[in-house]
C-alpha positions in Angstrom: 3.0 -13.9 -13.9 6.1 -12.7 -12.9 8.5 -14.7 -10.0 10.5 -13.6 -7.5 13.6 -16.2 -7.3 16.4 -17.3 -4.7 18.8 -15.4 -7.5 16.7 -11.9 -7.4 17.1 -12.1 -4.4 21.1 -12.6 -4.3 21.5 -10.0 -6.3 21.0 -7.6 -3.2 22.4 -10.3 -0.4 25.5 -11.3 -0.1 24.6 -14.9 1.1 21.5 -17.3 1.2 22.0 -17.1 5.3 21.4 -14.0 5.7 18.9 -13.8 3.2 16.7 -16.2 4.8 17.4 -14.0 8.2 16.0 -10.4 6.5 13.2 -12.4 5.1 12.3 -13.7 8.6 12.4 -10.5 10.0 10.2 -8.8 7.5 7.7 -11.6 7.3 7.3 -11.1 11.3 6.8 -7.5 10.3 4.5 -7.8 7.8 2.3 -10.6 10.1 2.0 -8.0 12.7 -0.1 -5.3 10.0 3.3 -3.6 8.3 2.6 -1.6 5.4 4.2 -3.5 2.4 6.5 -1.8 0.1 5.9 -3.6 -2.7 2.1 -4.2 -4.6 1.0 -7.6 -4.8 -2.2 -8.0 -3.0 -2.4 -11.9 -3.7 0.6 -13.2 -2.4 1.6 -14.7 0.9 3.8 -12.7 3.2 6.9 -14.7 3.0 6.4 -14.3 -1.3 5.6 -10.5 -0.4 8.8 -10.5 1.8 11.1 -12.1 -1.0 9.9 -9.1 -3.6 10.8 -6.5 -1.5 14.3 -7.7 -0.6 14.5 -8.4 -5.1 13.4 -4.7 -5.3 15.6 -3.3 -3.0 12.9 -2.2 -0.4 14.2 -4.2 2.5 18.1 -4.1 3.7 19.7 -5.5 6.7 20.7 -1.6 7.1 16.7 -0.4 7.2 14.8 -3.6 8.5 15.3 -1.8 12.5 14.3 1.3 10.9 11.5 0.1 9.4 10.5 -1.7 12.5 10.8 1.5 14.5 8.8 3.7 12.1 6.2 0.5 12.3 5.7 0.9 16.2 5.7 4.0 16.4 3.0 4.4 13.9 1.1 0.7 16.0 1.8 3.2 19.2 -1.3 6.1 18.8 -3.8 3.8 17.8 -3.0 1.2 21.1 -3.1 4.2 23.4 -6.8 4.8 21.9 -8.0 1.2 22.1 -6.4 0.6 25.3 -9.3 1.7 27.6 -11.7 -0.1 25.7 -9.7 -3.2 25.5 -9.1 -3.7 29.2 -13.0 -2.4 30.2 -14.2 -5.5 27.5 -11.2 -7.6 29.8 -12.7 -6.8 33.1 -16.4 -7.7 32.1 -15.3 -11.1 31.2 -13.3 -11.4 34.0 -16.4 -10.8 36.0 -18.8 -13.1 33.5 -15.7 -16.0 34.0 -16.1 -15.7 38.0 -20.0 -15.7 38.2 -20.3 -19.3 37.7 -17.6 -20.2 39.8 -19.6 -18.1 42.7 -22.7 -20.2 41.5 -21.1 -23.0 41.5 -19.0 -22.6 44.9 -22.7 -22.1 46.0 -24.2 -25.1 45.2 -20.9 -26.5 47.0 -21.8 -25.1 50.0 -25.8 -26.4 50.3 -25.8 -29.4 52.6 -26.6 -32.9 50.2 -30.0 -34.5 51.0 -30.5 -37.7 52.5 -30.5 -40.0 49.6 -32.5 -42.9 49.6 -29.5 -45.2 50.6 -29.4 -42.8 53.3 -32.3 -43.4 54.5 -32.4 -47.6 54.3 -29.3 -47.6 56.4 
């Protein structure tokens, strides 16, 4: 099994700083459904994030580029599940509120006598 290391990594950054920086950026990338650039299917984004920036992939010169070309691809597919998002919203906005009106109901119904009540 091959291992991406601090040193591969070096090799394409000038300093650990602004190593750990790119690799921040990209992990947040790649959490939010960015295609990877690199094949390994079992590891951990911040592992899948290290590889790219060994292999040259990922640069402080194409990580806004990269992030750009992401939403606009994210952008389409939003547009098309927007509508059906916010209907599914407004339904359980209305579920949330129907046992506050019950509820606010049984507030309103005047308490009966209890039996204290009554021995007083």
């Amino acid at each position: 099994m091959a291992r991406v290391t601090v040193e591969d990594c070096l090799e394409k950054m000038s300093n650990r700083f602004l190593l750990v920086h790119l690799g921040a950026k990209r992990v947040i990338q790649l959490r939010k459904g960015a295609t990877p650039f690199v094949e390994a299917p079992k590891n951990k984004e911040v592992v899948l994030a290290l590889r790219e920036i060994a292999a040259g992939e990922v640069t402080f010169d194409n990580i806004v580029q990269i992030d750009q070309v992401e939403l606009v691809a994210q952008s389409p597919e939003d547009s098309t599940e927007a509508p059906e998002a916010g209907g599914a919203d407004q339904e359980d906005k209305k579920e949330a509120e129907s046992p506050k009106d019950e509820s606010s109901d049984s507030e309103e119904v005047e308490p009966e006598d209890s039996p204290d009540d009554k021995a007083k």
